[in-house]
BAVEX-935757 format. One record per atom (N, C-alpha, C, CB): residue number from 1; residue in three letters; atom name; x, y, z. Coordinates in nm, 3 decimals, always signed. Atoms other than C-alpha are relative to their C-alpha. Glycine has a CB too. Layout:
BEGIN
    i   aa  at       xx       yy       zz
  NUM  ALA  CA        X        Y        Z
...
This chain:
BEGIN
    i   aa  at       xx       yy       zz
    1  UNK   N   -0.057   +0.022   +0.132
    1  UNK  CA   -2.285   +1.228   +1.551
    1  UNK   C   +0.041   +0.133   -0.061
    1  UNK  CB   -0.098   -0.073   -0.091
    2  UNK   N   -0.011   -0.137   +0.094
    2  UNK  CA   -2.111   +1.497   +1.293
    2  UNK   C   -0.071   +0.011   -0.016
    2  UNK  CB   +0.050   +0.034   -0.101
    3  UNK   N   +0.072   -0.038   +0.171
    3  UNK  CA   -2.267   +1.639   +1.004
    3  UNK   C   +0.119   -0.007   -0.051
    3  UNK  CB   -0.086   +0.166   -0.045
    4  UNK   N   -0.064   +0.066   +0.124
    4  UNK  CA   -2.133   +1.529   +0.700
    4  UNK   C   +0.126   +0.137   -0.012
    4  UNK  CB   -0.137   -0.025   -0.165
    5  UNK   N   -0.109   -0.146   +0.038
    5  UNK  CA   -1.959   +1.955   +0.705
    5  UNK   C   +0.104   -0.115   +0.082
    5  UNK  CB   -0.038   +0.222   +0.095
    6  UNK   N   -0.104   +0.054   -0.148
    6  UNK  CA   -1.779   +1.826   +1.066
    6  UNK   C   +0.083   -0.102   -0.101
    6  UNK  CB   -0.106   -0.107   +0.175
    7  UNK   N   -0.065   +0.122   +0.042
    7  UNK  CA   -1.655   +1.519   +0.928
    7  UNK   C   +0.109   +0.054   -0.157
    7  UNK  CB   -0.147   -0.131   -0.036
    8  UNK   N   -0.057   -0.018   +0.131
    8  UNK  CA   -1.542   +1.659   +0.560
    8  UNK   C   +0.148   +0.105   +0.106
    8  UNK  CB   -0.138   +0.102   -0.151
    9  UNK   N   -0.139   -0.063   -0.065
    9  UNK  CA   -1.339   +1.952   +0.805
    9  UNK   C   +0.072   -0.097   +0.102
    9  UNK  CB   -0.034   +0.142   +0.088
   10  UNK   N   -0.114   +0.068   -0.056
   10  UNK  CA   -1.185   +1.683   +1.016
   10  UNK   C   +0.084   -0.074   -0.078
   10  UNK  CB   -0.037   -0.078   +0.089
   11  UNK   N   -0.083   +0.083   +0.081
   11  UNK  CA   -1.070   +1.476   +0.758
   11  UNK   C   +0.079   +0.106   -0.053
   11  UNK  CB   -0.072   -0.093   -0.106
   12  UNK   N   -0.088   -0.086   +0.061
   12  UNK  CA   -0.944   +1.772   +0.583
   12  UNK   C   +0.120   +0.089   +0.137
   12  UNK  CB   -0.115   +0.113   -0.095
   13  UNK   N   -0.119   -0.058   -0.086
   13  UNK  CA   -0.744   +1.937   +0.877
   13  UNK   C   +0.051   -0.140   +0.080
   13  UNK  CB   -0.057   +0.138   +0.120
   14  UNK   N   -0.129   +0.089   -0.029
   14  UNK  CA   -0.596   +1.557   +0.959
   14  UNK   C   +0.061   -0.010   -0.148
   14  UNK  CB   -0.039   -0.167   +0.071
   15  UNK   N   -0.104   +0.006   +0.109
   15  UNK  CA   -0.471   +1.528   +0.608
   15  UNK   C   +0.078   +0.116   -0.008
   15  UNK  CB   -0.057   -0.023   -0.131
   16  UNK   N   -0.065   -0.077   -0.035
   16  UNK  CA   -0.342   +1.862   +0.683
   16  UNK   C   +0.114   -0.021   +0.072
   16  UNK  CB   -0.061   +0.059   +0.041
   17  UNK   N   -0.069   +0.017   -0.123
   17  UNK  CA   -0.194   +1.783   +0.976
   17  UNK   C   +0.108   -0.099   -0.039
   17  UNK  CB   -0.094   -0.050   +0.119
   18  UNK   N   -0.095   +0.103   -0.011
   18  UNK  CA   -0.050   +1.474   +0.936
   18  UNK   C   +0.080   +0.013   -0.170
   18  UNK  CB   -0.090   -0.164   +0.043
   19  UNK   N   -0.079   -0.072   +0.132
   19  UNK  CA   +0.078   +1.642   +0.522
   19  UNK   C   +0.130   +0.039   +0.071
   19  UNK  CB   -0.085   +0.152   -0.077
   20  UNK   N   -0.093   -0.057   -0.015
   20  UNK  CA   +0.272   +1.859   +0.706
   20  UNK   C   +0.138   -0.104   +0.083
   20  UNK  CB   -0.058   +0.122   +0.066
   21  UNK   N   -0.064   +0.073   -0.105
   21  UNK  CA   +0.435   +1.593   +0.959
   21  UNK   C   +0.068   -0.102   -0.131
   21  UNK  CB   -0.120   -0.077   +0.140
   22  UNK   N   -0.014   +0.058   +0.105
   22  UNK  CA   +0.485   +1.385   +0.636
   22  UNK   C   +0.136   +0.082   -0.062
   22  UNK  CB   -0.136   +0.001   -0.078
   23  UNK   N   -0.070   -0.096   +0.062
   23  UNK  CA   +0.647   +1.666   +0.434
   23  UNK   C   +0.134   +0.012   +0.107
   23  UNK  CB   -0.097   +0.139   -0.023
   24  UNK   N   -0.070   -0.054   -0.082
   24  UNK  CA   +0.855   +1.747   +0.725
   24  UNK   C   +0.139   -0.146   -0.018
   24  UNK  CB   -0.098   +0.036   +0.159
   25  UNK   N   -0.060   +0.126   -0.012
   25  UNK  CA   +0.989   +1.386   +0.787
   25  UNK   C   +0.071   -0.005   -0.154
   25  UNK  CB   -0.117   -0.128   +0.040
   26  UNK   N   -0.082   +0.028   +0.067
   26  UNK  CA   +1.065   +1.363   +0.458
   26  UNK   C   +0.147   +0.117   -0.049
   26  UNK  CB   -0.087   -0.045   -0.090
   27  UNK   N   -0.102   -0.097   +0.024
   27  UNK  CA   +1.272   +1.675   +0.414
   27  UNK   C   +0.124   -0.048   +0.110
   27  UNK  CB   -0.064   +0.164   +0.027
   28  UNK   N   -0.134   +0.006   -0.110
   28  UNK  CA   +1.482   +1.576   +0.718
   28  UNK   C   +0.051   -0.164   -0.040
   28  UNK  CB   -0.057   +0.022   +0.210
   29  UNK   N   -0.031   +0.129   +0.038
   29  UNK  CA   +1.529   +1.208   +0.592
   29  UNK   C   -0.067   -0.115   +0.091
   29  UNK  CB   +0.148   -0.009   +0.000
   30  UNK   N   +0.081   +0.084   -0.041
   30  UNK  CA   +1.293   +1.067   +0.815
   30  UNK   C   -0.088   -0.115   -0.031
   30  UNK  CB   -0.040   +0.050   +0.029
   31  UNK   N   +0.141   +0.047   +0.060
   31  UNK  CA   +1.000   +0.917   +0.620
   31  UNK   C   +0.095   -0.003   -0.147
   31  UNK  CB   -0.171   +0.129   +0.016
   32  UNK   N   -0.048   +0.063   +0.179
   32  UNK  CA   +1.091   +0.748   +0.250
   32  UNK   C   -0.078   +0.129   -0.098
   32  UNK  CB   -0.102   -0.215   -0.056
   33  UNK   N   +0.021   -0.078   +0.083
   33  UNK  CA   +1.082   +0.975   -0.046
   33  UNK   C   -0.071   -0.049   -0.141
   33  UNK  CB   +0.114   +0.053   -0.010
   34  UNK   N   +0.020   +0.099   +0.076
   34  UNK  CA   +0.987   +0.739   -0.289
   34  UNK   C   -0.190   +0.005   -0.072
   34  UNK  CB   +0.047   -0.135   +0.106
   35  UNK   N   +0.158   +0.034   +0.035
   35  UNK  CA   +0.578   +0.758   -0.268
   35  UNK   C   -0.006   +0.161   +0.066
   35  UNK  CB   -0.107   -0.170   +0.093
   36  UNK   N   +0.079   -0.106   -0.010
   36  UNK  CA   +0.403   +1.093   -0.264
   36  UNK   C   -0.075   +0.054   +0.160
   36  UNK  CB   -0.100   -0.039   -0.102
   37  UNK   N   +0.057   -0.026   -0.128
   37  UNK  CA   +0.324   +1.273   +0.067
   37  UNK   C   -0.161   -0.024   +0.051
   37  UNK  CB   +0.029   +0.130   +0.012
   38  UNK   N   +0.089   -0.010   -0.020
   38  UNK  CA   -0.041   +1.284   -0.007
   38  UNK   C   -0.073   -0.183   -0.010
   38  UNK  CB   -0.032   +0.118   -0.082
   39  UNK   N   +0.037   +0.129   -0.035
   39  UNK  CA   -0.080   +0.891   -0.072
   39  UNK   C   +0.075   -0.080   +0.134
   39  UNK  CB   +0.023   -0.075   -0.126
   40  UNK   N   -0.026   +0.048   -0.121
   40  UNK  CA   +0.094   +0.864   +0.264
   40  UNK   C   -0.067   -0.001   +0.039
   40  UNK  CB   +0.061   +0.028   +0.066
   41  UNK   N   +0.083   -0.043   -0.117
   41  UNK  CA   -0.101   +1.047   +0.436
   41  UNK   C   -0.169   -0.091   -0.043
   41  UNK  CB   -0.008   +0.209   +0.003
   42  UNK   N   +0.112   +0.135   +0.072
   42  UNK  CA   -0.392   +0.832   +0.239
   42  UNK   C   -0.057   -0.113   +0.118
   42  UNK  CB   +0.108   -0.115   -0.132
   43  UNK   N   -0.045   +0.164   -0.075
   43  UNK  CA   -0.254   +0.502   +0.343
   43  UNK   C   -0.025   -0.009   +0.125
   43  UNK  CB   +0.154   -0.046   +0.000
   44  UNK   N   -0.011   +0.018   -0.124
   44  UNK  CA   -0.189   +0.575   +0.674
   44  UNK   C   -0.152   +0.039   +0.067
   44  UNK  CB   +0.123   +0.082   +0.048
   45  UNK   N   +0.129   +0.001   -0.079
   45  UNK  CA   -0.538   +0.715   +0.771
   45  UNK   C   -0.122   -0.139   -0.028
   45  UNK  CB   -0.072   +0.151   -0.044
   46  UNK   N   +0.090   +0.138   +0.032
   46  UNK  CA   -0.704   +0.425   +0.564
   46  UNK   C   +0.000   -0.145   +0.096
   46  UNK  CB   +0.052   -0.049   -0.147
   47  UNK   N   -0.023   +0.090   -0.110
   47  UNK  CA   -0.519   +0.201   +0.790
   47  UNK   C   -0.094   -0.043   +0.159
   47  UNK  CB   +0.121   +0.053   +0.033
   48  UNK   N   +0.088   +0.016   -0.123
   48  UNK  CA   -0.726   +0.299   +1.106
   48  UNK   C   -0.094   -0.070   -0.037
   48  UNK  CB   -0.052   +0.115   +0.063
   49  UNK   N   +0.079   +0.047   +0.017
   49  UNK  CA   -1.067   +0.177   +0.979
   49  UNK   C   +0.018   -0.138   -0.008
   49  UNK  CB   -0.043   +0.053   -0.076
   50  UNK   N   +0.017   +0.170   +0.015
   50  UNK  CA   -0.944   -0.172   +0.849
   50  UNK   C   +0.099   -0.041   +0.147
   50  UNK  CB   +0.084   -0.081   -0.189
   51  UNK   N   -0.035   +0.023   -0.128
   51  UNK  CA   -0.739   -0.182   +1.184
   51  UNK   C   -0.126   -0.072   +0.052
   51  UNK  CB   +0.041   +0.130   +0.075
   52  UNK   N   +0.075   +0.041   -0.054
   52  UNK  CA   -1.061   -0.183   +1.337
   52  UNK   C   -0.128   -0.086   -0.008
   52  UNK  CB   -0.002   +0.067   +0.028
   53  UNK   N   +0.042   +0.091   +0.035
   53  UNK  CA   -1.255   -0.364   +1.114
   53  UNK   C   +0.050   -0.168   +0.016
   53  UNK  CB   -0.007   +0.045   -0.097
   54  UNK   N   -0.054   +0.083   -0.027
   54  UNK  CA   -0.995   -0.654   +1.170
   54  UNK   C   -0.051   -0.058   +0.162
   54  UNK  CB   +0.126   +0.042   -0.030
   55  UNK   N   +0.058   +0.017   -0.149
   55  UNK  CA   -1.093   -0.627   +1.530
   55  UNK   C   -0.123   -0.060   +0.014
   55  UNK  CB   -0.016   +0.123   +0.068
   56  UNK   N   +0.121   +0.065   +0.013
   56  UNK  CA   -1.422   -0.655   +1.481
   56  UNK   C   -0.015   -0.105   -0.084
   56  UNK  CB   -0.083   +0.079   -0.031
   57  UNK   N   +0.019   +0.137   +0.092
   57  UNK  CA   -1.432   -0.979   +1.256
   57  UNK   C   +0.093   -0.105   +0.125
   57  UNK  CB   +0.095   +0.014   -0.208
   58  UNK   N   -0.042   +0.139   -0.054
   58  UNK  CA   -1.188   -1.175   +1.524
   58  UNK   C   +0.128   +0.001   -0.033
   58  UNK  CB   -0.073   -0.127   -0.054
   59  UNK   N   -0.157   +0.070   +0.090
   59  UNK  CA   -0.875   -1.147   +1.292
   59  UNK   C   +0.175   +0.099   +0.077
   59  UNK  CB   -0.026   +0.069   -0.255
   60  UNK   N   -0.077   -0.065   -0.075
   60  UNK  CA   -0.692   -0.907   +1.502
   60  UNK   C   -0.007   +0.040   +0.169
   60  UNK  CB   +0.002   +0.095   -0.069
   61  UNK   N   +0.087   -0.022   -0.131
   61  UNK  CA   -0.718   -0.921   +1.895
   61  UNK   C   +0.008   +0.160   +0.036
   61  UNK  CB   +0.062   -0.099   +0.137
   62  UNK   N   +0.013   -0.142   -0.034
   62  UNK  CA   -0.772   -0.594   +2.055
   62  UNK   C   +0.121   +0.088   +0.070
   62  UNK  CB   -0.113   +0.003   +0.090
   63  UNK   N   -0.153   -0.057   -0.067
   63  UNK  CA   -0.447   -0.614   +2.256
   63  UNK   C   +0.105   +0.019   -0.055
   63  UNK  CB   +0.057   -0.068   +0.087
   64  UNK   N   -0.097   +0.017   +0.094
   64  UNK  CA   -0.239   -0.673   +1.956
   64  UNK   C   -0.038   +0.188   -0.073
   64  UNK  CB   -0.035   -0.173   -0.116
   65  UNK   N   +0.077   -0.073   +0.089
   65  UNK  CA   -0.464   -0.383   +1.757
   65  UNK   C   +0.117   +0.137   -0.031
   65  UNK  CB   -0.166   +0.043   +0.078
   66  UNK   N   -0.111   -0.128   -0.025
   66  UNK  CA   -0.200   -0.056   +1.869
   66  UNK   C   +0.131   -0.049   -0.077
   66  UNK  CB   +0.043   +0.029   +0.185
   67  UNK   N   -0.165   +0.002   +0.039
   67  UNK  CA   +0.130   -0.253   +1.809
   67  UNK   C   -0.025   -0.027   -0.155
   67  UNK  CB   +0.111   -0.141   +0.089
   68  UNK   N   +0.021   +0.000   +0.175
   68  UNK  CA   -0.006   -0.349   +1.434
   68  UNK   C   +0.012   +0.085   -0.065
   68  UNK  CB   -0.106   -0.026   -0.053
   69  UNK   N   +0.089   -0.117   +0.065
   69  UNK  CA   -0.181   -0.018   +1.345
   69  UNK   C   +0.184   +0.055   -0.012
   69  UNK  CB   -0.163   +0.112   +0.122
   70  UNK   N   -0.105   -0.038   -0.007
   70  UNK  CA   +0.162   +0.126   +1.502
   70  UNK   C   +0.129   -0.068   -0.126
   70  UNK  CB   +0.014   -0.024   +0.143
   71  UNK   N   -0.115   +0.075   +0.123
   71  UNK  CA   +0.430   -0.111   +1.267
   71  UNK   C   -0.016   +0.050   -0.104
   71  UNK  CB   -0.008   -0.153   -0.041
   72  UNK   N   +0.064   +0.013   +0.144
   72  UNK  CA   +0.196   -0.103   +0.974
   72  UNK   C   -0.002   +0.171   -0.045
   72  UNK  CB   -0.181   -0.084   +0.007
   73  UNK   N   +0.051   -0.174   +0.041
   73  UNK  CA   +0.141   +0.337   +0.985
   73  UNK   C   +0.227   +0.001   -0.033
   73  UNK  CB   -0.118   +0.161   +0.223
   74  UNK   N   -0.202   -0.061   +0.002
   74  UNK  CA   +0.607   +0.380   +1.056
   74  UNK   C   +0.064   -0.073   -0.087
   74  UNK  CB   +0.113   -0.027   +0.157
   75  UNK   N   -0.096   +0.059   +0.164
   75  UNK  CA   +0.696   +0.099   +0.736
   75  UNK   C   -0.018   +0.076   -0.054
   75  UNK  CB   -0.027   -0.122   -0.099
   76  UNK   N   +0.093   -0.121   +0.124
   76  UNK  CA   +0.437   +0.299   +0.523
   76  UNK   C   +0.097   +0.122   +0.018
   76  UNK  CB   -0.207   +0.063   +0.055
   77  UNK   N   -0.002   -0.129   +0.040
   77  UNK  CA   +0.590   +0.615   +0.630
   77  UNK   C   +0.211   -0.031   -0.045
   77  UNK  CB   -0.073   +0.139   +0.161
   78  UNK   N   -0.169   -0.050   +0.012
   78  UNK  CA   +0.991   +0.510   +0.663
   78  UNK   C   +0.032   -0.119   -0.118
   78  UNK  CB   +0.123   -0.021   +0.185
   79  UNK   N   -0.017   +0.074   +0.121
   79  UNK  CA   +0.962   +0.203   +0.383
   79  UNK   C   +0.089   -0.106   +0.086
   79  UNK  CB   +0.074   +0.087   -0.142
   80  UNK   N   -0.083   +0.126   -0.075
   80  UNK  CA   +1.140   -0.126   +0.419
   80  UNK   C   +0.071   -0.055   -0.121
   80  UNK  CB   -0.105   -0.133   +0.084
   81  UNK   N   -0.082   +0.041   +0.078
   81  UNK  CA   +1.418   -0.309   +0.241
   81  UNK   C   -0.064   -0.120   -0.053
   81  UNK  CB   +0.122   -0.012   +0.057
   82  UNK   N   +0.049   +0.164   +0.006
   82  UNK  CA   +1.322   -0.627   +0.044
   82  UNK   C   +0.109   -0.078   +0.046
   82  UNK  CB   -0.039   -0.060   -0.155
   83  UNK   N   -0.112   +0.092   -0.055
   83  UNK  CA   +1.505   -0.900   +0.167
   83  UNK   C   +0.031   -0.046   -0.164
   83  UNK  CB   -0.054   -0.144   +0.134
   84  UNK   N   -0.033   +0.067   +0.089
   84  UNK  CA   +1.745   -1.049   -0.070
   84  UNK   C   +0.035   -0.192   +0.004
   84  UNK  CB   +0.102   +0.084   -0.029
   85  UNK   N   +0.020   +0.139   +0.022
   85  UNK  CA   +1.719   -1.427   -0.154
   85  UNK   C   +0.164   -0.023   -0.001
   85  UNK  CB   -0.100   -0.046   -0.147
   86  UNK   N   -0.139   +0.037   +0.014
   86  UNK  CA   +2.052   -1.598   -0.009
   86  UNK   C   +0.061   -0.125   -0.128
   86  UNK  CB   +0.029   -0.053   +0.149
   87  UNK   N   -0.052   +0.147   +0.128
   87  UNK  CA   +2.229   -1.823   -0.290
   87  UNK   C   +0.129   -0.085   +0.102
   87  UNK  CB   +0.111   +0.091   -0.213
C-alpha cells in the first residue's frame, strides 16, 4: 500500500500531467473550451473509480468497462452537441 504522502504526490503529478495534456488540447482546438481545465482534469480522473465501482456492483461488464471509461473520459474532454428536436 502507499502512504497517504505517495498517494497525495500521485494524485498531484496526474492532475499535473493530465492539466498539461488538457491545456494543450485545448489551445490547439482539440478538447472544448467551455469548462475549466482543472474540472476536466477532475471529471475525468473521478470517472475511473465509479468505472470500477460499476464493475463491481454488476452494472457494467468488465469487457465493456475500457470502451465506456474510454467514450465517457473523450465527450468530457471534446464536449458533444445536443441534439436538436426535429419539428
Amino acid at each position: 500500500f502507499l502512504s497517504p504522502e505517495a498517494v497525495t504526490r500521485t494524485h498531484r503529478a496526474a492532475h499535473q500531467t493530465i492539466g498539461a495534456l488538457v491545456a494543450r488540447g485545448q489551445a490547439d482546438g482539440s478538447f472544448r473550451t467551455d469548462l475549466p481545465v482543472g474540472w476536466l482534469v477532475t471529471a475525468s480522473i473521478a470517472l475511473i473509480p465509479a468505472c470500477s465501482d460499476q464493475v463491481r456492483a454488476g452494472q457494467i461488464s468488465p469487457d465493456d468497462a475500457v470502451r465506456i471509461l474510454t467514450t465517457s473520459v473523450r465527450d468530457l474532454f471534446t464536449g458533444t452537441q445536443p441534439h436538436r428536436a426535429e419539428h
